[in-house]
C-alpha positions in Angstrom: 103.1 173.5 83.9 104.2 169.8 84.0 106.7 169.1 86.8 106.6 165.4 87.1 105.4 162.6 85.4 104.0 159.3 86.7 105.5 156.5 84.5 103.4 153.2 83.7 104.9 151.4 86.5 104.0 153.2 89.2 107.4 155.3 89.3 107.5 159.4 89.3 110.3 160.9 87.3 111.4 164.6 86.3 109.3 166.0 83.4 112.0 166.4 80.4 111.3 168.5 77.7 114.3 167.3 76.0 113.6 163.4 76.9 110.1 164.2 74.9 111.7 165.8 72.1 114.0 162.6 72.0 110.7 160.8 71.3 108.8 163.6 68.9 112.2 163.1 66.9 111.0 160.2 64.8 108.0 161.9 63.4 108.2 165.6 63.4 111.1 168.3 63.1 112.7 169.9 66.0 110.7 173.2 65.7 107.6 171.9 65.2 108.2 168.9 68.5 109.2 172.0 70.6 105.9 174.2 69.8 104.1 170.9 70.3 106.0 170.1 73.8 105.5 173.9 75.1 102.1 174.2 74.2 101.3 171.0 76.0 103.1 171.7 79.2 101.8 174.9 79.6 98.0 173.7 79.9 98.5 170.9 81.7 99.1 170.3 85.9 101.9 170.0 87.6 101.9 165.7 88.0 100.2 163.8 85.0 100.6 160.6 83.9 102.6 159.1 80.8 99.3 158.0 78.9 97.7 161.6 79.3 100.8 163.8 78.6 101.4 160.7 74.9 97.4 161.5 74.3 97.5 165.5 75.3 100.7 165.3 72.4 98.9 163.3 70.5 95.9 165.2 70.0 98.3 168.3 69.2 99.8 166.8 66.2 96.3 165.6 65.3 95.4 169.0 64.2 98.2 169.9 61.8 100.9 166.7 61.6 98.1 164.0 61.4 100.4 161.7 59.6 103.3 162.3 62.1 100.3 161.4 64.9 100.2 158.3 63.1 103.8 157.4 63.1 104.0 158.7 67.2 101.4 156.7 68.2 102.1 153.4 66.4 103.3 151.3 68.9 100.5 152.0 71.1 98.0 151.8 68.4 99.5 148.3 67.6 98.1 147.0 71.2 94.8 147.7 70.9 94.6 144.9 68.2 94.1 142.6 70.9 93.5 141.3 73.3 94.1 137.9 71.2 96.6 137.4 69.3 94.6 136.1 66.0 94.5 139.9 64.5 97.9 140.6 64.7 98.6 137.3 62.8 96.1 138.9 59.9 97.6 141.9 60.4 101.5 140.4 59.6 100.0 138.4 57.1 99.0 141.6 55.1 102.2 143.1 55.6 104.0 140.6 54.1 101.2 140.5 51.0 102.1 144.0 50.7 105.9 142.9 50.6 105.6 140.7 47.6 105.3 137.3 49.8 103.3 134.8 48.1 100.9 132.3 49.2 100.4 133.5 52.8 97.8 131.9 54.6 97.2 132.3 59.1 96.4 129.5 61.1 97.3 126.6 59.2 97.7 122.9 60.7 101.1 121.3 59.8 102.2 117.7 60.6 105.6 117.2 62.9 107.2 113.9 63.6 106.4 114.4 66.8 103.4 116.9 67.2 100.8 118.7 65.1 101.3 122.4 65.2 99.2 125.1 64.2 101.3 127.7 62.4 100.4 131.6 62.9 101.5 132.6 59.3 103.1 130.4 56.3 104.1 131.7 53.3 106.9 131.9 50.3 109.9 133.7 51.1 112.5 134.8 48.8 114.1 131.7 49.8 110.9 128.9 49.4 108.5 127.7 52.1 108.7 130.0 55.9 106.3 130.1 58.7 106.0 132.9 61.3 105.9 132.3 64.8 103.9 135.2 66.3 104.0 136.5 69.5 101.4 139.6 70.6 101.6 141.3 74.0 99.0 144.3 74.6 100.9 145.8 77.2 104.3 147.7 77.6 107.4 146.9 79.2 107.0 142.7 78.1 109.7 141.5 75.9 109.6 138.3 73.8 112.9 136.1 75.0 115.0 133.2 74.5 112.3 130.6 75.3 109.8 131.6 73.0 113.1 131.6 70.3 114.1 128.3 71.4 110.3 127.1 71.2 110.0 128.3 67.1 113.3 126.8 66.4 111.8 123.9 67.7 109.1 123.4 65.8 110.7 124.1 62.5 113.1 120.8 63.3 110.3 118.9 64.2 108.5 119.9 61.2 111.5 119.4 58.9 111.9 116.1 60.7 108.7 114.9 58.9 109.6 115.8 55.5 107.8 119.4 55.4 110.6 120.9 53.6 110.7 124.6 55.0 113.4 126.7 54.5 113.5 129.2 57.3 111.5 130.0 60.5 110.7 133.5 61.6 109.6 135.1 65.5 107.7 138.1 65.1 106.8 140.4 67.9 104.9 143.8 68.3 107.0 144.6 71.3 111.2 144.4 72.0 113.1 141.0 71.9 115.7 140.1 74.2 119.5 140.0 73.3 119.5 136.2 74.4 116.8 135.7 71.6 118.6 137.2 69.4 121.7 135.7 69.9 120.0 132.6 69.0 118.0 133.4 66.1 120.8 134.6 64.9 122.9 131.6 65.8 120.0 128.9 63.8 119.7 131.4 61.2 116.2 132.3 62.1 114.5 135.2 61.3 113.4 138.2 64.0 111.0 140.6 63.2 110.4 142.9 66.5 109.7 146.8 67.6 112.8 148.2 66.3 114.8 145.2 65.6 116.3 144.3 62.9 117.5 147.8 63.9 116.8 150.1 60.8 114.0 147.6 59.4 112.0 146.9 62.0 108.3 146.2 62.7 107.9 150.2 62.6 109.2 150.5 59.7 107.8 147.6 57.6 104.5 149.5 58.6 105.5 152.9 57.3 107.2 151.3 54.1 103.9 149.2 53.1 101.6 151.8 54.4 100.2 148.9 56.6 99.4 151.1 59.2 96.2 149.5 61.8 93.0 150.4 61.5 93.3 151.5 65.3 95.3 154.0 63.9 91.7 155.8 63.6 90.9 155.7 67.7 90.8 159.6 67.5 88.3 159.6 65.1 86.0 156.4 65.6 84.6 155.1 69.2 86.0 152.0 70.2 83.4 149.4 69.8 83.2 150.9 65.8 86.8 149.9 66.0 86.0 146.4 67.3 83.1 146.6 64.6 85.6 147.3 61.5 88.5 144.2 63.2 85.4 141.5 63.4 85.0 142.3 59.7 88.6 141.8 59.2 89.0 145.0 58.8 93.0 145.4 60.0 94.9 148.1 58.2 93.5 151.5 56.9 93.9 150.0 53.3 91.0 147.3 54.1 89.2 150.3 56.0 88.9 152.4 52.1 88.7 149.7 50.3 85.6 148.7 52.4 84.3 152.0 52.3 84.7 152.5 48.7 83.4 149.3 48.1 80.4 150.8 50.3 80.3 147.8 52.7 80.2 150.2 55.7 77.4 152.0 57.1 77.1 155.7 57.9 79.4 157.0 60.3 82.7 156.9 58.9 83.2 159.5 56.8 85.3 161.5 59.0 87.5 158.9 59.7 87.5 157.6 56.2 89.0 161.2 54.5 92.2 160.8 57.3 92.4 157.5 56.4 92.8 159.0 52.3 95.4 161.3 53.8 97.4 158.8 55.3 97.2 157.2 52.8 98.1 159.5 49.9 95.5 158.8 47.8 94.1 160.7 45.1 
C-alpha cells in the first residue's frame, strides 16, 4: 500500500488518494478513478515515485478506459516529441490544418528591417497573415515567460517594419506560461496558446477537439525506436499513423497499435 510518493524534484510528499482523484477527474468518472486509485495502491510498495504510480494508473485505464489513458497521459506523451523542437512545430501546424487555418507552412525564412528570421509556423488566420512562435520543453516544471513574449512581439514589429504585413503574432507552448507573459501578450494583443491557457481552450483541448492527439500517444503499444521510426516519417498525430497504415506505407508490426489508434479515433 502506497504511503509516500517521491515527486520529480527530489521531494517526498503524503500519498493522497483524493490529490489523484483531483487529477483522474479530467478523464474518467469518480467511480471508475477510485477503483482505478485503490486497485493501484493496493499492489504497489510503500514509497514509489510519481512516474511509476502515473504509468502503474496508466496502464490500469489502458485495459478498459483506453481513450481516457489517452486524455491522462497527454501532457506527458506531448514530451516525448522531442528532444528538438521541429516536431512539435509539425505537430501545431497540423492542428491548426485541422482547425480550418489555411496556407500553413513550418520553417519559413521571412525578411525584417533589421534581421532575417526563421518563423516556426505561418499561416492565415481568421484575421489575414499570423506566424507562431513555438516554444518546446521536454521536461516538467519549465514555464515559457516574459522574455520569450517580449522576444515574439519583437519580431513581429521588426517584420511589420519591412512591409511584411502580418496581422497578429502567436507564442505557443506545450508546457504553462507565466502570468508576466501573459500580461503582455495580452497587453500587444498577441496570441497565447499554452497547457491549459487560454483557460477552457487550451493546448489540451485543441488536441481533444481536432482529435490531433500524438502518435506517442501509442508508447504502450509500440517500442520506442518504432515511435522514433513513425516521427522521422512525419508521422506526428494518430491521424497520419492510419492514414499511413491504410495507405499500407508501414511495415508489419503495427497492427496492434493501429486498431487503438481506430478506437481513438472513432472510426468506422
Amino acid at each position: 500500500m502506497i504511503k509516500w510518493v517521491i515527486k520529480r524534484d527530489g521531494r517526498t510528499e503524503t500519498f493522497s488518494e483524493e490529490k489523484l482523484l483531483k487529477s483522474l477527474l479530467c478523464c474518467l468518472d469518480a467511480n471508475s478513478a477510485i477503483t482505478i486509485i485503490k486497485s493501484v495502491a493496493k499492489d504497489s510498495p510503500e514509497i514509489v515515485k510519481t512516474e511509476d504510480l502515473f504509468f502503474k494508473i496508466r496502464s490500469e485505464m489502458w485495459k478498459s478506459y483506453p481513450e481516457a489513458a489517452v486524455k491522462f497521459g497527454l501532457r506527458e506523451d506531448m514530451m516525448k516529441l522531442g528532444p528538438a523542437g521541429y516536431n512539435f512545430e509539425d505537430f501545431y501546424a497540423k492542428i491548426l490544418i485541422e482547425t480550418g487555418a489555411e496556407n500553413v507552412k513550418v520553417r519559413q525564412i521571412y525578411k525584417g528591417r533589421c534581421a532575417v528570421h526563421e518563423l516556426d509556423v505561418v499561416y492565415l488566420g481568421k484575421n489575414g497573415k499570423e506566424f507562431a512562435e513555438m516554444k518546446y520543453h521536454n521536461q516538467f516544471g519549465v514555464y515559457t515567460g516574459l522574455k520569450e513574449a517580449m522576444y515574439t512581439y519583437m519580431r513581429f514589429i521588426d517584420l511589420n517594419d519591412s512591409g511584411n504585413d502580418f496581422s497578429k503574432a502567436n507564442l505557443v507552448t506545450n508546457t504553462k506560461v507565466s502570468d508576466e507573459a501573459v500580461i503582455f501578450s495580452n497587453c500587444k494583443q498577441m496570441g497565447v496558446v499554452a497547457w491549459k491557457y487560454p483557460p477552457g481552450n487550451g493546448l489540451e483541448k485543441l488536441i481533444e477537439r481536432t482529435g490531433s492527439y500524438p502518435v506517442t500517444s501509442l508508447v504502450n503499444f509500440l517500442e520506442q525506436e518504432k515511435i522514433k521510426e513513425l516521427i522521422d516519417l512525419k508521422i506526428i498525430t494518430l491521424k497520419d499513423f492510419v492514414n499511413a497504415y491504410d495507405n499500407g506505407l508501414l511495415s508489419k508490426g503495427y497492427e496492434e497499435a493501429y486498431k487503438i489508434a481506430k478506437k481513438l479515433l472513432s472510426l468506422p
